[in-house]
LOSE-385298 format. One record per residue: residue in one letter; x, y, z of N, C-alpha, C in turn. Coordinates in steps of 0.05 Angstrom, whole numbers, padded with zeros to 5 digits, always signed. Layout:
BEGIN
AXYZXYZXYZ ...
***
This chain:
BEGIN
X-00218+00408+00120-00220+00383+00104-00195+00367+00108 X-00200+00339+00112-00175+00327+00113-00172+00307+00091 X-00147+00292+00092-00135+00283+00064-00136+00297+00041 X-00130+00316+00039-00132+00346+00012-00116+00327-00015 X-00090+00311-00003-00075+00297-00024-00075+00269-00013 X-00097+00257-00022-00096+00227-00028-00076+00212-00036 X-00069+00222-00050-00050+00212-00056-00020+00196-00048 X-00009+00227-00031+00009+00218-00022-00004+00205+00010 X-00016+00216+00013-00026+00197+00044-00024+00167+00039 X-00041+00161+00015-00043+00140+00012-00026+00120-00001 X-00009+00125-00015+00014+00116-00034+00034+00097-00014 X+00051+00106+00005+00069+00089+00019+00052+00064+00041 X+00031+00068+00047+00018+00035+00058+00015+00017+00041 X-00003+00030+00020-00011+00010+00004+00011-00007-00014 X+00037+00017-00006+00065+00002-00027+00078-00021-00001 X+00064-00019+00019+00084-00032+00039+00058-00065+00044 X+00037-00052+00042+00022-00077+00052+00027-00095+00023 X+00015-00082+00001+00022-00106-00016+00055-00120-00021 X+00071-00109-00013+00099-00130-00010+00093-00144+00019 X+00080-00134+00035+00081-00152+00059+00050-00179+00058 X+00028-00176+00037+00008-00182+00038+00013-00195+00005 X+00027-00206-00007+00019-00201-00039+00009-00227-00047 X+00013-00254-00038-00006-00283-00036-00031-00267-00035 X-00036-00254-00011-00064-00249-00006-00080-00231-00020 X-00058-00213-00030-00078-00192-00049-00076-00201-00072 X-00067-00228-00087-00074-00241-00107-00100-00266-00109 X-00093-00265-00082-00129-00285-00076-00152-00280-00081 X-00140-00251-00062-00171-00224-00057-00183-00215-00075 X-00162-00205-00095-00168-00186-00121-00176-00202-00145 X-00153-00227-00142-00146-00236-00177-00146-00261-00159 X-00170-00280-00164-00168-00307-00154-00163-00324-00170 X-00170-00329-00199-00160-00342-00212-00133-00350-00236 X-00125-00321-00232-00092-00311-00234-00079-00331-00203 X-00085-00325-00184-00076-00333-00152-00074-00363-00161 X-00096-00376-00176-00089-00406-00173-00066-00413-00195 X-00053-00399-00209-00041-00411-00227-00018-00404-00221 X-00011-00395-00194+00022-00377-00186+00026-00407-00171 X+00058-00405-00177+00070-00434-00160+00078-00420-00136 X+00065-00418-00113+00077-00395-00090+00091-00414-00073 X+00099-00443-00079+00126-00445-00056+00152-00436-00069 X+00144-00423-00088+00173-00406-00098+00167-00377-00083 X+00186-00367-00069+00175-00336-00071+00186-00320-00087 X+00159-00296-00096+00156-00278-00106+00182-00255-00106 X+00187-00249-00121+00212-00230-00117+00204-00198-00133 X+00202-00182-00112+00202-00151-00120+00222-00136-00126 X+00214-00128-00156+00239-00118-00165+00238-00082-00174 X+00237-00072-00147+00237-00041-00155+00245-00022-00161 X+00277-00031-00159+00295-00020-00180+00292-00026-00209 X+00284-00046-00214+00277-00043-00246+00258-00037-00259 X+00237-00033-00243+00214-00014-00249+00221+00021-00245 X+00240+00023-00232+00246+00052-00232+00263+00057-00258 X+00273+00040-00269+00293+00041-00287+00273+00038-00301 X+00250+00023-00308+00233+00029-00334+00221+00042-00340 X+00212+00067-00315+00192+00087-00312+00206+00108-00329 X+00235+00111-00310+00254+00135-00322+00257+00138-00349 X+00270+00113-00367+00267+00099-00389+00242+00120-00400 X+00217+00118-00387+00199+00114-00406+00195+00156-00399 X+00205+00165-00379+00204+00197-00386+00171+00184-00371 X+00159+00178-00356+00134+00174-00345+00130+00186-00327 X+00159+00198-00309+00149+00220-00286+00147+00193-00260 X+00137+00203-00239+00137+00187-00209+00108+00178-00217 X+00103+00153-00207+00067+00141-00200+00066+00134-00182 X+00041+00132-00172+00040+00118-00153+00028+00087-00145 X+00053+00081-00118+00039+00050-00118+00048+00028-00142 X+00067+00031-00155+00067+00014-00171+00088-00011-00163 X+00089-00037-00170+00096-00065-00155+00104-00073-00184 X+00136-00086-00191+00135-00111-00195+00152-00129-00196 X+00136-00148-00193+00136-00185-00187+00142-00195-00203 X+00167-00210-00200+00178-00240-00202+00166-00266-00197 X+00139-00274-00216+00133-00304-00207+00137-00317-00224 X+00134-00343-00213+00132-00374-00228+00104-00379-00222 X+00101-00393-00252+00076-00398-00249+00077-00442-00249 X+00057-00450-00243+00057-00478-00237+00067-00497-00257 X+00066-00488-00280+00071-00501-00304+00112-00491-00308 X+00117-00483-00287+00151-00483-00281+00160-00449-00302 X+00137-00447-00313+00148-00413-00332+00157-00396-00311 X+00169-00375-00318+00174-00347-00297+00165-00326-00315 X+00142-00311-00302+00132-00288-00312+00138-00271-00293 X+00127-00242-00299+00131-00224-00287+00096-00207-00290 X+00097-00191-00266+00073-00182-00262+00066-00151-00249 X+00057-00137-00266+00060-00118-00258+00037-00102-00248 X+00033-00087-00220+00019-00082-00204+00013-00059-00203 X-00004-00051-00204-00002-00007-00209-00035-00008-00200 X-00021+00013-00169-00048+00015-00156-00045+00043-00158 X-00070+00058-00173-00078+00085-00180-00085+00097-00163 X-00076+00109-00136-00092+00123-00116-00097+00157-00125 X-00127+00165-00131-00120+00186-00141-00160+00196-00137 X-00153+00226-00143-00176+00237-00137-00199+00253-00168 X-00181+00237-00186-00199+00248-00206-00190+00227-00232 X-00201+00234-00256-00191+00219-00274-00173+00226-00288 X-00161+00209-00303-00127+00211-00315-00132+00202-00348 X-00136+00221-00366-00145+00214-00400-00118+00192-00400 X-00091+00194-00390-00070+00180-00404-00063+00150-00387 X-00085+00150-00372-00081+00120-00354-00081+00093-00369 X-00091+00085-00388-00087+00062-00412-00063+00064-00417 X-00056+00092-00436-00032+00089-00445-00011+00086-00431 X-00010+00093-00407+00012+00090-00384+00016+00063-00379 X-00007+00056-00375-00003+00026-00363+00001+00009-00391 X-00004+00003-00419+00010+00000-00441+00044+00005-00441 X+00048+00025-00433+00074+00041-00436+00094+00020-00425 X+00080+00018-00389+00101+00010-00374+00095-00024-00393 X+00082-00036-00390+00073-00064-00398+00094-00078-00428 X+00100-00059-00453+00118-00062-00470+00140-00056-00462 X+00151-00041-00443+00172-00025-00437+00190-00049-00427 X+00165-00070-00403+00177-00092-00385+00184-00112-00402 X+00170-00113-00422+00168-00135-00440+00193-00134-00454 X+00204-00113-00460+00225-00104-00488+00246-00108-00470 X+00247-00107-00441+00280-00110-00423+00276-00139-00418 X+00258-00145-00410+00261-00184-00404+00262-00203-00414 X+00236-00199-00438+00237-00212-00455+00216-00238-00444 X+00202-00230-00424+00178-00245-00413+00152-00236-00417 X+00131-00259-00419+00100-00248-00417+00099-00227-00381 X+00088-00209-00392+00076-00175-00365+00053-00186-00365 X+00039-00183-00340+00009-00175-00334+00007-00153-00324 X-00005-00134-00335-00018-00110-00315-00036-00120-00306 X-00033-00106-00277-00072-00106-00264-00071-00076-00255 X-00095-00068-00252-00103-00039-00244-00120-00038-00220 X-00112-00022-00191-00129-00021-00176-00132+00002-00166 X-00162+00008-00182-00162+00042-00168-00186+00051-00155 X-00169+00073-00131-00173+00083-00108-00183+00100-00111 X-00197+00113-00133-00202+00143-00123-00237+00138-00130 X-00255+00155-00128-00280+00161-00120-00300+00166-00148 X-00297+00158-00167-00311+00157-00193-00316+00142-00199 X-00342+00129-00202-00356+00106-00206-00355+00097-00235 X-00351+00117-00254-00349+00113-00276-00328+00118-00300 X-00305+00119-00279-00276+00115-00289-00261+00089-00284 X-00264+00077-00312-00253+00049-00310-00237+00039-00328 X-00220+00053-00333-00201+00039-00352-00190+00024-00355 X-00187+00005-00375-00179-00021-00376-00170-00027-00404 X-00160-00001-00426-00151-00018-00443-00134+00005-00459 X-00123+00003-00482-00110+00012-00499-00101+00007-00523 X-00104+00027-00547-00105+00026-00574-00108+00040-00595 X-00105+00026-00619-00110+00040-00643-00100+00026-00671 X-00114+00036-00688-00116+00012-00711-00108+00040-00737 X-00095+00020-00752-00085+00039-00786-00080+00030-00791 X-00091+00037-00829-00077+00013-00850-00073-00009-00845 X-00095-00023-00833-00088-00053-00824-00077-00067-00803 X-00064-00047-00789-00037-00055-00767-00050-00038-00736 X-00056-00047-00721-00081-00056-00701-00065-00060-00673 X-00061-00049-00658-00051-00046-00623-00078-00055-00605 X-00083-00074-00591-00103-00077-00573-00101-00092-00547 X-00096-00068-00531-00088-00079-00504-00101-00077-00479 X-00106-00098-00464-00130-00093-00447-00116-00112-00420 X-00127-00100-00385-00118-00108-00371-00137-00102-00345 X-00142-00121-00333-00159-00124-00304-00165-00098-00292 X-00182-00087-00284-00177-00072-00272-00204-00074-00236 X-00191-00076-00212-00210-00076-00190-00217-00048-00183 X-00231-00042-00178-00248-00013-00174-00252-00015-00140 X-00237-00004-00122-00254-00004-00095-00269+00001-00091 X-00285+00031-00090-00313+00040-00078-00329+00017-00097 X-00336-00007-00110-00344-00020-00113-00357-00043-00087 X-00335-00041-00072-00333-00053-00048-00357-00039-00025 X-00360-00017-00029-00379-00009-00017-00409-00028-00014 X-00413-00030-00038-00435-00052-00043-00429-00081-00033 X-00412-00085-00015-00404-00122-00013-00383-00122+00018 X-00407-00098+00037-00391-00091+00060-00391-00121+00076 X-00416-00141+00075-00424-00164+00087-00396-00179+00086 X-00394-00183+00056-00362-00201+00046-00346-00198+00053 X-00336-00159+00060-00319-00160+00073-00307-00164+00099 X-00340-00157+00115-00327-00165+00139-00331-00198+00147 X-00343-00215+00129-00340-00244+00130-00306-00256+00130 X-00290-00236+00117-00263-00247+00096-00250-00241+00117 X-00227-00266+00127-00205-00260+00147-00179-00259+00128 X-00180-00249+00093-00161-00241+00080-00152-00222+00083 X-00127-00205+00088-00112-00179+00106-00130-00156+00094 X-00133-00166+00059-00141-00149+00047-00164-00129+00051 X-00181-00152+00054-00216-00144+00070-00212-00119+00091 X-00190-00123+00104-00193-00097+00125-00179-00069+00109 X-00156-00078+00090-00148-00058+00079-00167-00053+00066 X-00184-00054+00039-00202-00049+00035-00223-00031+00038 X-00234-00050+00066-00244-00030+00093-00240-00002+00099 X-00206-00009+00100-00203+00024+00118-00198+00041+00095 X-00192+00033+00071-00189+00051+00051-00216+00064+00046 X-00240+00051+00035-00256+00061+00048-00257+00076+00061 X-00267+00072+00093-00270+00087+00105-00258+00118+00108 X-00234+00113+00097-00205+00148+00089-00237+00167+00070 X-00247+00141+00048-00249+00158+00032-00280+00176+00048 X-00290+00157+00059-00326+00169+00067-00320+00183+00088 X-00298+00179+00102-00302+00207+00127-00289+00221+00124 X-00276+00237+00100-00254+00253+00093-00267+00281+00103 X-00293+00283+00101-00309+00314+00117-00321+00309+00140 X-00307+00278+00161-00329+00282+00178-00306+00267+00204 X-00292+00276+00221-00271+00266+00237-00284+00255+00258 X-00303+00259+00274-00316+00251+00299-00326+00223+00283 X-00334+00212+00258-00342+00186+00246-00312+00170+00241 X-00301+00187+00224-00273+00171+00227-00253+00156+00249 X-00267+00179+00278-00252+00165+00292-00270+00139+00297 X-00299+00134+00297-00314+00113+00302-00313+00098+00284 X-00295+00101+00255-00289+00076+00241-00267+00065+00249 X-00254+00087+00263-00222+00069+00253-00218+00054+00281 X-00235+00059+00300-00246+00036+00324-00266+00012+00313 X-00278+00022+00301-00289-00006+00297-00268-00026+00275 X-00253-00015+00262-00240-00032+00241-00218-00041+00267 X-00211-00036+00289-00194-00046+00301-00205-00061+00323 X-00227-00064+00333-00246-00075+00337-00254-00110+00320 X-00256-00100+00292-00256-00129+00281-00236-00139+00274 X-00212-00125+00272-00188-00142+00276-00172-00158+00290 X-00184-00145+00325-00177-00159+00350-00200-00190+00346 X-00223-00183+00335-00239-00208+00336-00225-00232+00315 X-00215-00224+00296-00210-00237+00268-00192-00267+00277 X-00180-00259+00306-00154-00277+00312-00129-00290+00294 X-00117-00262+00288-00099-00256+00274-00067-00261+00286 X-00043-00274+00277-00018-00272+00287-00015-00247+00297 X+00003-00246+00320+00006-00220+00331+00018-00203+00309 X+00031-00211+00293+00056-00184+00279+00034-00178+00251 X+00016-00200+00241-00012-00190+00231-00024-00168+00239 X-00031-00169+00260-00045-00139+00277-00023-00121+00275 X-00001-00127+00284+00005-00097+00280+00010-00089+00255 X+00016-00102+00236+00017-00099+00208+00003-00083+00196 X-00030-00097+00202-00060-00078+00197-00064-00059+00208 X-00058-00058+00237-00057-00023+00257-00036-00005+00244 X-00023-00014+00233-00008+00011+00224-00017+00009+00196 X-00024+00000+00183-00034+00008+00150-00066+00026+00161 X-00080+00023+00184-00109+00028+00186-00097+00062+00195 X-00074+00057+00216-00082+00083+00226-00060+00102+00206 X-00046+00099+00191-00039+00112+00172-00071+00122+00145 X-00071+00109+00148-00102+00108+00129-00120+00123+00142 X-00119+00133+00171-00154+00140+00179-00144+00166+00198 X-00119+00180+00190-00102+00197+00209-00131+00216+00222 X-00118+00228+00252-00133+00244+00257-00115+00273+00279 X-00139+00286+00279-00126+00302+00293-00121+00298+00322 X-00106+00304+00337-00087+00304+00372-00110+00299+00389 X-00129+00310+00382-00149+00307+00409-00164+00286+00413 X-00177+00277+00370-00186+00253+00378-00170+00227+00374 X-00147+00228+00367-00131+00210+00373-00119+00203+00397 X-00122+00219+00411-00121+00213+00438-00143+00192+00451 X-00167+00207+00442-00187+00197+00448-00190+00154+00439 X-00192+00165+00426-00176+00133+00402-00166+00120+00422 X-00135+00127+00427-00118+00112+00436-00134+00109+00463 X-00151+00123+00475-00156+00113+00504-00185+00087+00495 X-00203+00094+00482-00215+00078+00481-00208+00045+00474 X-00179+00042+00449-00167+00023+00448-00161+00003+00471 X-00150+00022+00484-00142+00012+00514-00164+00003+00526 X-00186+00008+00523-00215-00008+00545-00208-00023+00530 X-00217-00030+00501-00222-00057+00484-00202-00076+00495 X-00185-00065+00498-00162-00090+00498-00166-00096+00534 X-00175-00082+00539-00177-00088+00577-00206-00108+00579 X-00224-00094+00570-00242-00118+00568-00244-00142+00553 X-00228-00144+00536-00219-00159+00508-00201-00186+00546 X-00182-00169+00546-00163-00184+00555-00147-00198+00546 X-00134-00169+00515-00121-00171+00491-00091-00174+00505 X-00074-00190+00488-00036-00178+00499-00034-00171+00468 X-00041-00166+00452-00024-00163+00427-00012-00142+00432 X-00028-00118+00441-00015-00093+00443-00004-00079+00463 X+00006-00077+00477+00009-00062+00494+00004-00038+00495 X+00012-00018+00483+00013+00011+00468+00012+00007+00446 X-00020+00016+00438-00020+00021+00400-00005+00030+00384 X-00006+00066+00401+00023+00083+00388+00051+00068+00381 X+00060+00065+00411+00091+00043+00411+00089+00026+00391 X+00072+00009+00401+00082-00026+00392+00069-00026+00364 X+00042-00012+00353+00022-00015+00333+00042+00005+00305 X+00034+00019+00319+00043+00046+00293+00069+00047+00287 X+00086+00054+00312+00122+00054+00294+00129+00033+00302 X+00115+00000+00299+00132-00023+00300+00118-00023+00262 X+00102-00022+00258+00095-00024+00218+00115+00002+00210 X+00117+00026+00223+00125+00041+00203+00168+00033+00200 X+00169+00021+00233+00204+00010+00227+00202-00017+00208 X+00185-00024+00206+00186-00050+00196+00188-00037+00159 X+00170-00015+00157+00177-00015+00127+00195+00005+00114 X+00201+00020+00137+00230+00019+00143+00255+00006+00129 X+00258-00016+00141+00267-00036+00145+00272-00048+00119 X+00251-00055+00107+00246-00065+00082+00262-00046+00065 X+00254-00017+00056+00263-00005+00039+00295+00006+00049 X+00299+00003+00065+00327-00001+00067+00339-00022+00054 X+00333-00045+00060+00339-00064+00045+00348-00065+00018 X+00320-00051+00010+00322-00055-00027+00328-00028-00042 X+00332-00009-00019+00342+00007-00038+00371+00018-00040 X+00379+00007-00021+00418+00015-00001+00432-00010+00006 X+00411-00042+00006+00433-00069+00013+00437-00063+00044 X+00462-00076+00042+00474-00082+00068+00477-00058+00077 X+00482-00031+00070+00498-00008+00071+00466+00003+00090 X+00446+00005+00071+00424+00014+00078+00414+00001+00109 X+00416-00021+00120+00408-00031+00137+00430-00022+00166 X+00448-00020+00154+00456-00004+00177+00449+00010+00206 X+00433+00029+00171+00417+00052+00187+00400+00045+00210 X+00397+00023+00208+00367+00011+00225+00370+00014+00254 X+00393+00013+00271+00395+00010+00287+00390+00043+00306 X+00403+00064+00280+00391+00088+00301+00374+00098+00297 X+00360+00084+00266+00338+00094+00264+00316+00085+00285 X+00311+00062+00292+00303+00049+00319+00294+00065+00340 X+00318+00077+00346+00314+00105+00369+00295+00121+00361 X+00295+00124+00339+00266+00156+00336+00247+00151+00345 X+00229+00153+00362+00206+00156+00379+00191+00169+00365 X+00187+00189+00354+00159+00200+00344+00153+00189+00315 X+00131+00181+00312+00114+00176+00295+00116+00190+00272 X+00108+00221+00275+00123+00229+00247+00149+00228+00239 X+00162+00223+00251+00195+00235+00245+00198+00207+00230 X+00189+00186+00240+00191+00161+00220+00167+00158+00199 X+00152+00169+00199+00133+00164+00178+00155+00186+00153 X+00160+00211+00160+00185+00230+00135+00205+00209+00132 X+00219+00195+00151+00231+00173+00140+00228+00157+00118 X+00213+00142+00120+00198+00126+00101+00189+00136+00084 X+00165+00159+00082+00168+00177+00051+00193+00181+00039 X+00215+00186+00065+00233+00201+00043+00251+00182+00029 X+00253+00161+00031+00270+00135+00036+00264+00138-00003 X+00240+00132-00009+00233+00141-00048+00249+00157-00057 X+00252+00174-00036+00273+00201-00063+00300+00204-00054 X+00301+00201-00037+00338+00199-00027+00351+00183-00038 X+00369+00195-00053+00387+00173-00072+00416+00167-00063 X+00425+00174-00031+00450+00165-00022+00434+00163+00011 X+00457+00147+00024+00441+00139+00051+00447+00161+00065 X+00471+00183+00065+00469+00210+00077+00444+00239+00072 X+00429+00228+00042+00409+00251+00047+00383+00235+00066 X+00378+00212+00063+00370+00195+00085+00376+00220+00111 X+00390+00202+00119+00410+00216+00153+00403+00238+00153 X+00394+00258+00134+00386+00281+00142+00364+00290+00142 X+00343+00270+00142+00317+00278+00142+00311+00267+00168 X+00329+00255+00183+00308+00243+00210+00332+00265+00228 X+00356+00266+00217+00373+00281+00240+00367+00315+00241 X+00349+00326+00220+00338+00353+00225+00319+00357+00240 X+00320+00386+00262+00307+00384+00280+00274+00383+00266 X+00252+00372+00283+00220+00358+00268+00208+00359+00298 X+00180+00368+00292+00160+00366+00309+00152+00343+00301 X+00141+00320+00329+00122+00299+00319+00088+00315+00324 X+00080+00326+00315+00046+00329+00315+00030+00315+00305 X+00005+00311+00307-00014+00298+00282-00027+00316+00267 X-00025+00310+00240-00040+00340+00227-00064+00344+00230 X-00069+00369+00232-00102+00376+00231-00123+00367+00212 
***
């Protein structure tokens, strides 16, 4: 069986596409929230102070959670808070969590919070969306969006109509979840999702953006990823594609240096970016994918340094 922990498979793309996609996954998801954001301001992610409110709150690690710094058109600055649930069963304390963090933001800023809720896992009839309780008169009632993916199942047409980034993430999330017992299909999704991406006529650093969120999302084992990567190569030969040259190279560890890159940024500054330059050098795929997981829990840039400078097989897991 593959993907056993959804979770963490899934947790660092989806934290990287929505900072690199977040106009769009406010279009996709929340369209009429999307029209009231003033977006020639940009958005500012603030993940250190969401870590500081989690800890605060004794909440433990989540996953996927975002938040945003906007202005909205009417010149206000709100803040918005993003918590994508990737998970394989239901959670009795998910209202209250998302309550928790939502007052918690409120009580340090001193701004109107939006939660939204987008969850990933496979229960059609887990949908939570609110939180409360009433005594003696005095009444808590809190309620907040919530998008359901395998919903999407039903509205495959829309998706592949939509040249929003999202539509393909979407897509391949999906697809993680329906071929999780069946790898010879997975590999024929995660070709065809790259397939409609080459059609979509997307900026080049678009594509690779989405090839590395797809093929992080649709992992497989050595033989048929091989297979993969050769078939890619017809497409793009009959295609008479340049985006890519090498999927592996240019597709997979140009997204995974890129977010990289990013979380260096925001979590080490100037100090953190440093690193970039030998990180650069690592060639294998996994050794930078442990990078980037580990980049969350390393709290000085030397335990960093020691997760890519210990000796590591690059394999693909079984």
């Amino acid at each position: 069986m593959i993907d056993e922990n959804p979770q963490t498979e899934f947790d660092s793309p989806w934290k990287q596409i929505l900072q690199l996609y977040f106009e769009d996954f406010m279009l996709f998801f929340f369209p009429q929230a999307h029209e009231q954001i003033d977006w020639t301001k940009q958005p500012e992610f603030l993940d250190k102070e969401l870590e500081q409110v989690v800890r605060d709150a004794e909440l433990g690690k989540h996953l996927a959670d975002k938040l945003v710094k906007i202005y909205l058109k009417d010149g206000s600055e709100t803040w918005v808070l993003i918590h994508v649930e990737i998970q394989s069963q239901e959670e009795s304390n998910f209202g209250r969590r998302m309550y928790t963090y939502n007052y918690r933001i409120y009580d340090r800023y001193k701004r109107p919070v939006v939660s939204l809720a987008v969850l990933g896992d496979e229960r059609a009839n887990w949908r939570p969306n609110q939180f409360g309780y009433e005594l003696f008169g005095c009444s808590v009632n809190f309620q907040f969006p919530v998008i359901k993916l395998i919903d999407y199942q039903q509205r495959q047409s829309e998706l592949e109509a939509s040249r929003n980034p999202f539509a393909t993430v979407v897509m391949a999330h999906l697809a993680a979840l329906e071929t999780r017992n069946d790898r010879l299909q997975r590999k024929q999704s995660k070709l065809a999702l790259v397939r409609r991406l080459y059609n979509q006529g997307f900026e080049r650093q678009d594509i690779l953006n989405l090839l590395a969120f797809i093929d992080w999302m649709l992992t497989l084992p050595l033989d048929l990823e091989r297979e993969f990567l050769f078939e890619v190569e017809q497409l793009e030969s009959e295609q008479r594609m340049q985006y890519v040259t090498s999927f592996e190279r240019s597709g997979i560890r140009q997204g995974l240096l890129e977010g990289i890159k990013l979380g260096l940024k925001l979590k080490f500054g100037t100090d953190g970016s440093s690193l970039l330059p030998e990180i650069s050098t690592i060639e294998g795929v996994e050794q930078l994918r442990a990078v980037l997981t580990g980049l969350e829990a390393a709290s000085t840039i030397e335990e960093l340094r020691q997760i890519y400078q210990s000796p590591t097989t690059d394999t693909q897991p079984d």
